[in-house]
BAKENU-947634 format. One record per residue: residue number from 1; residue in one letter; chain; x, y negated, z negated of N, C-alpha, C in turn. Coordinates in nm, 2 decimals. Atoms other than C-alpha are relative to their C-alpha. Layout:
<drenkols>
  bavex  numar  domi  n_east  n_north    n_up  ca_east  ca_north   ca_up  c_east  c_north    c_up
    NUM      A     A       X        Y       Z        X         Y       Z       X        Y       Z
...
</drenkols>
This chain:
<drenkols>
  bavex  numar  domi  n_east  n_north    n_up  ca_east  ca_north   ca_up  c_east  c_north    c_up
      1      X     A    0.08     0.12    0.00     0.00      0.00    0.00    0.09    -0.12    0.00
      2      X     A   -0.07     0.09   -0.02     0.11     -0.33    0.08   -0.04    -0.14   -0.02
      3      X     A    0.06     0.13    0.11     0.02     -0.65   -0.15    0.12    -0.12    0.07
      4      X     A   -0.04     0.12   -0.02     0.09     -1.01   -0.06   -0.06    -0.09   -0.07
      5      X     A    0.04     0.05    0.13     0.10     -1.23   -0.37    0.01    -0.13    0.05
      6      X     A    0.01     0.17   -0.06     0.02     -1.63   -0.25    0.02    -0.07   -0.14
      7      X     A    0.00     0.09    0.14     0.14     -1.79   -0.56    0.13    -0.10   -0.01
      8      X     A   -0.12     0.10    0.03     0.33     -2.12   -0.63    0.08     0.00   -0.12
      9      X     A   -0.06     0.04    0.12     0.43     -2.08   -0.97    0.15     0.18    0.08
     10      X     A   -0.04    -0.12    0.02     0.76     -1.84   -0.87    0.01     0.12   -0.10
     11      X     A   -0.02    -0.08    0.12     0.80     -1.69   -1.23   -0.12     0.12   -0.07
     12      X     A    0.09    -0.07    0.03     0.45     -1.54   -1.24   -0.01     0.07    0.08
     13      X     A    0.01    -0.08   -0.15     0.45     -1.39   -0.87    0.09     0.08   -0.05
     14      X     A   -0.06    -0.10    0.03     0.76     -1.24   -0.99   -0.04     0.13   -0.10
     15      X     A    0.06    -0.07    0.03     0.59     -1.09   -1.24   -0.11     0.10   -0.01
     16      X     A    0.12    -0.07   -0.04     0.30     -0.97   -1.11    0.02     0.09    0.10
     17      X     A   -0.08    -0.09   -0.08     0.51     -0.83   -0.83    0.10     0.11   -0.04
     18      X     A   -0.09    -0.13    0.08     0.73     -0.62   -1.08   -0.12     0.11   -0.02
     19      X     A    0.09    -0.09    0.02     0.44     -0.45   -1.19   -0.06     0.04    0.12
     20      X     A   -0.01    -0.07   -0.12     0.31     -0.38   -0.87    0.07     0.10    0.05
     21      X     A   -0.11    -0.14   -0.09     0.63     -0.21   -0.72    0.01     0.08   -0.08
     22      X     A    0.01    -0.11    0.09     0.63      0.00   -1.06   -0.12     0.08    0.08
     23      X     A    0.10    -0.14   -0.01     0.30      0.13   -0.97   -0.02     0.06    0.20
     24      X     A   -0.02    -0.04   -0.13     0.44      0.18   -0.60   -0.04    -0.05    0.13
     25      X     A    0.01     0.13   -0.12     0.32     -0.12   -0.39    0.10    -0.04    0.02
     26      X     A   -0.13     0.09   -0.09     0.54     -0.29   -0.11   -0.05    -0.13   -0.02
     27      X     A    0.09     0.13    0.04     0.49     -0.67   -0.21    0.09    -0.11    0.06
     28      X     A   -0.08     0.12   -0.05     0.60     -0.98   -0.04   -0.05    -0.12   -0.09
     29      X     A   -0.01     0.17    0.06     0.60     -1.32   -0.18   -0.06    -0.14    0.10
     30      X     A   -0.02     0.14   -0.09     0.48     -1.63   -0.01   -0.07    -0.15   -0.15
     31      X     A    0.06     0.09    0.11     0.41     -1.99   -0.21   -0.06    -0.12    0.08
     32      X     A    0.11     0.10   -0.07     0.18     -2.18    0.06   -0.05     0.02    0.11
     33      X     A    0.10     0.00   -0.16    -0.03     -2.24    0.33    0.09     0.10    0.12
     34      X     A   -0.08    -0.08   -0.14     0.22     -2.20    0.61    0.09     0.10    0.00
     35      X     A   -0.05    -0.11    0.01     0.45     -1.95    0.48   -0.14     0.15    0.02
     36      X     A    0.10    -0.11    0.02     0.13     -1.72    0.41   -0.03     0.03    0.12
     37      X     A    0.10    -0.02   -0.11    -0.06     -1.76    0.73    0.12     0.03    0.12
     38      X     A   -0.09    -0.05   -0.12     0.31     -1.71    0.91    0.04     0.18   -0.03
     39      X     A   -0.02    -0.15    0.04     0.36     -1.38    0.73   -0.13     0.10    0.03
     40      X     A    0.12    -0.09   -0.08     0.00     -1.27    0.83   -0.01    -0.02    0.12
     41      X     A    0.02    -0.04   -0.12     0.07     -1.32    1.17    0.08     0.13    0.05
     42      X     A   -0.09    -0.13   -0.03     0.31     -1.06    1.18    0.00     0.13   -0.08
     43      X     A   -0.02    -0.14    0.04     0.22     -0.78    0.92   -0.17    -0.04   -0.08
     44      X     A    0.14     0.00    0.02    -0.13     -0.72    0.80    0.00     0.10   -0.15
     45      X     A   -0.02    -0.11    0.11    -0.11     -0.61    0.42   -0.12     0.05   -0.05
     46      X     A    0.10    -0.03    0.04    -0.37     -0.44    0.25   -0.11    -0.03   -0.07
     47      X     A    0.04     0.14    0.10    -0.44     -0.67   -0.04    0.06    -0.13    0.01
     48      X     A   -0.08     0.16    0.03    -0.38     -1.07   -0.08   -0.01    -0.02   -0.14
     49      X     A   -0.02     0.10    0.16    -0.32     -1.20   -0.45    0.01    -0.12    0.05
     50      X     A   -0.02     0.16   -0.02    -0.44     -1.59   -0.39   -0.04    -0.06   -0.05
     51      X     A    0.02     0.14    0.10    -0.41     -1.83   -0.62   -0.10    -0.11    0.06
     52      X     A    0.11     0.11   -0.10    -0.67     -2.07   -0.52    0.03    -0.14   -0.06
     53      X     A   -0.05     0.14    0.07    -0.51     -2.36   -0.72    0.12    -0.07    0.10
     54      X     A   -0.15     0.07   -0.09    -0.21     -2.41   -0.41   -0.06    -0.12    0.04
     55      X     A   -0.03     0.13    0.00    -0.12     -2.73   -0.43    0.05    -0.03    0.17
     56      X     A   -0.05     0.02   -0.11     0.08     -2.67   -0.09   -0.12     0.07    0.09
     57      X     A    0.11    -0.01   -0.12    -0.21     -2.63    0.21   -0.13     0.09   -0.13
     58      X     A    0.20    -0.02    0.03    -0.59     -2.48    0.15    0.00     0.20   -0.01
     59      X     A    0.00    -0.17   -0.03    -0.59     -2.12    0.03   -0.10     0.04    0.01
     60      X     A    0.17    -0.03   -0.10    -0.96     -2.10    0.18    0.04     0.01    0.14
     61      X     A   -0.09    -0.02   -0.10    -0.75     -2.17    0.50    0.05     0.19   -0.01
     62      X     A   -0.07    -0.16    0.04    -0.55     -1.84    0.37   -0.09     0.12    0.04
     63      X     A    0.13    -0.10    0.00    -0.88     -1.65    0.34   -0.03     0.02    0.15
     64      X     A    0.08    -0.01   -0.11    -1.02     -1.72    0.62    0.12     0.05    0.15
     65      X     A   -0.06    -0.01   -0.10    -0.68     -1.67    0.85    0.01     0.17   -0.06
     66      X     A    0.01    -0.17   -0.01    -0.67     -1.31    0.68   -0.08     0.03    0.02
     67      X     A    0.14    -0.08    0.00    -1.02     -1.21    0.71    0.03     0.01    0.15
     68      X     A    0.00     0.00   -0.13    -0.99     -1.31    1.09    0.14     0.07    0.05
     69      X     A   -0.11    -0.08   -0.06    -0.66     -1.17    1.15   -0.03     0.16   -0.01
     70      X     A    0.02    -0.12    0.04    -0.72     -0.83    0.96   -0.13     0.01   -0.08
     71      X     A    0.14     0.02    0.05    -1.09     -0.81    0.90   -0.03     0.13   -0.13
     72      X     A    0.03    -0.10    0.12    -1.03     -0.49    0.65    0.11    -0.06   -0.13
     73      X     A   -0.10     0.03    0.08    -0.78     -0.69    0.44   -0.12    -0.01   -0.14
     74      X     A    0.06     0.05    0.08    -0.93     -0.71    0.10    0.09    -0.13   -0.13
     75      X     A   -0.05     0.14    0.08    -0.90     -1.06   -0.12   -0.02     0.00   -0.11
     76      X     A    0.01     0.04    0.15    -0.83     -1.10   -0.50    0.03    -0.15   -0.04
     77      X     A   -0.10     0.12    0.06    -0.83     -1.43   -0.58    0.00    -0.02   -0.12
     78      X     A   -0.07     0.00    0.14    -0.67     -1.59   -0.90   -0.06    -0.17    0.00
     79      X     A   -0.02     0.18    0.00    -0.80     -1.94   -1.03   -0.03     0.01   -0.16
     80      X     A   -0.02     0.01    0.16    -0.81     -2.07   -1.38   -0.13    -0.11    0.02
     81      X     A    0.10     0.09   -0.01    -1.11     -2.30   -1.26   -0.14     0.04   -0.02
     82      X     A    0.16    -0.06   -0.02    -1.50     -2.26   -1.31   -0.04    -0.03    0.11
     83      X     A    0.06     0.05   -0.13    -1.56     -2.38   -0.99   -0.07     0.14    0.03
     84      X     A    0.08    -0.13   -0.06    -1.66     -2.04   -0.88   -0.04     0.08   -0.08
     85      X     A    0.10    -0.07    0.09    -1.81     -1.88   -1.18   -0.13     0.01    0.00
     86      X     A    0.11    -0.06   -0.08    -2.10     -1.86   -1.02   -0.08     0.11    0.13
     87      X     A    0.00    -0.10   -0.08    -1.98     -1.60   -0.79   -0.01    -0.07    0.15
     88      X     A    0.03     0.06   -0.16    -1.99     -1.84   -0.46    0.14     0.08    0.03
     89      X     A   -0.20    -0.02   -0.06    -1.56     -1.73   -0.41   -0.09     0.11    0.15
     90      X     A    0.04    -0.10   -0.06    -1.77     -1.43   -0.28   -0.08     0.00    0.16
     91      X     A    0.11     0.08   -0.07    -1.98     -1.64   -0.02    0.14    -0.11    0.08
     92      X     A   -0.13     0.09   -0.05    -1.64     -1.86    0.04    0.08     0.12    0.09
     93      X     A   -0.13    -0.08   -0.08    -1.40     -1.58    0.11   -0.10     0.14   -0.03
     94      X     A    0.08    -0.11   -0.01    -1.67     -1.26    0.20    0.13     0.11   -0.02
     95      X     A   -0.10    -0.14    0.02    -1.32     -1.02    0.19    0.00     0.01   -0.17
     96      X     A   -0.02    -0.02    0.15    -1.29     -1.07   -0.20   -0.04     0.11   -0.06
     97      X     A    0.09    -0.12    0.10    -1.35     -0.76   -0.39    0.01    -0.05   -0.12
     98      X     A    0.05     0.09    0.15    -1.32     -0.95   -0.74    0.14    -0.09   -0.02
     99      X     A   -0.08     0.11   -0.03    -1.15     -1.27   -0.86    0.04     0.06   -0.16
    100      X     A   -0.07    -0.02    0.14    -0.92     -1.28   -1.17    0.07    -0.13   -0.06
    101      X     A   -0.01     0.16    0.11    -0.80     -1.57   -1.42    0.17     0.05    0.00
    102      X     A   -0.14    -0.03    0.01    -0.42     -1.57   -1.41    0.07     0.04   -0.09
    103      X     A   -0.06    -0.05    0.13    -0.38     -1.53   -1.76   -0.01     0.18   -0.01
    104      X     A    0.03    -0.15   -0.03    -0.53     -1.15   -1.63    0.17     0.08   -0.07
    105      X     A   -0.13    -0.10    0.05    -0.24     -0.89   -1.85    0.05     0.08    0.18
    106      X     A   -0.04    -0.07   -0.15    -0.01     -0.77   -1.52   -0.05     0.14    0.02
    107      X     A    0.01    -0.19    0.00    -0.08     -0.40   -1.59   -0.17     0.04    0.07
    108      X     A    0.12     0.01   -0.04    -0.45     -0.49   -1.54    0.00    -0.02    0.17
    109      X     A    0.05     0.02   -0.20    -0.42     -0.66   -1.19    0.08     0.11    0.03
    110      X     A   -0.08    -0.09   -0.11    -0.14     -0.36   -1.09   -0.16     0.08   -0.01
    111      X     A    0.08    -0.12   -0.01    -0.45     -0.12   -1.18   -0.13    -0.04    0.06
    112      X     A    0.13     0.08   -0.06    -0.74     -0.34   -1.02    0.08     0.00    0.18
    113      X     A   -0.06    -0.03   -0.20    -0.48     -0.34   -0.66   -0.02     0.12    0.00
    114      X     A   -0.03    -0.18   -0.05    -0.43      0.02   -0.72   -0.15     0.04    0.06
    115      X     A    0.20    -0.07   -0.03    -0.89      0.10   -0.71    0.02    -0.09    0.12
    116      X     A    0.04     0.02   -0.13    -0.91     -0.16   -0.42    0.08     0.03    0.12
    117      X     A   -0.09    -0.04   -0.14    -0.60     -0.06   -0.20   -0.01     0.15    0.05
    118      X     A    0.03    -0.12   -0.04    -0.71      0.26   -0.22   -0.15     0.05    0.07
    119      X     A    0.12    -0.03   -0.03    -1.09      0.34   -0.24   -0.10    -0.11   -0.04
    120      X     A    0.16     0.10    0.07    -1.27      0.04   -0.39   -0.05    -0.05    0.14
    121      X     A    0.11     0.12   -0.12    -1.57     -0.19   -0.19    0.07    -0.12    0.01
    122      X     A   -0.03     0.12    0.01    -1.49     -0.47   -0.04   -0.13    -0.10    0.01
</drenkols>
C-alpha cells in the first residue's frame, strides 16, 4: 500500500510516516499544493493524508486533482477546525473515507490506513 501524507508541519508527517512504514506502507511526503498535485501526476497512491489547514495552495485543489486523477484513491483528511463537523468534508472531497484531528495517536491513523488501504468503503 502506498500513503501520501500532505502535511506542512515536517516533524509530524515524519511521524506519522514512521508508523506507517512500521505497519508496511510505502509513504512519500509532500508539504503543498504544487508539490502534491506534481507527485499525483506521476504515481497514484492508494491513500492521501491531507491536512486541510495548508497554508501553501488549496488542499480542496489536492482532493479534487486526486479524485480526478485516480478516481479509487481514497481521502483522509486531517483538520483541527470545526468547519466540517457537520460532515460536509464528505460532500467537499466525496473520496474521503473519514476525517481525523491531528492530535489522532499515530498507531491509530497507521490502523485506520491499514482498514481503508485494504478493504474499507470509500
Amino acid at each position: 500500500m502506498h500513503v501520501l501524507i500532505v502535511e506542512e508541519n515536517p516533524a509530524l508527517a515524519e511521524v506519522w510516516a514512521g508508523y506507517l512504514r512500521r505497519s508496511g506502507a510505502q509513504v512519500s511526503i509532500t508539504a503543498c499544493q504544487q508539490d502534491a498535485i506534481a507527485f499525483l501526476q506521476g504515481y497514484g497512491p492508494d491513500i492521501v493524508i491531507l491536512d486541510l489547514g495548508l497554508r501553501a495552495g488549496s488542499p480542496l485543489a489536492i482532493a479534487d486533482y486526486a479524485s480526478y486523477r485516480h478516481p479509487q484513491i481514497r481521502i483522509i483528511p486531517v483538520t483541527r477546525d470545526s468547519f466540517f463537523s457537520d460532515g460536509s468534508v464528505f460532500v467537499h472531497v466525496p473520496n474521503t473515507c473519514t476525517v481525523l484531528a491531528p492530535g489522532t495517536p499515530p498507531e491509530d491513523m497507521a490502523a485506520i490506513v491499514a482498514h481503508y488501504g485494504t478493504d474499507g468503503p470509500v
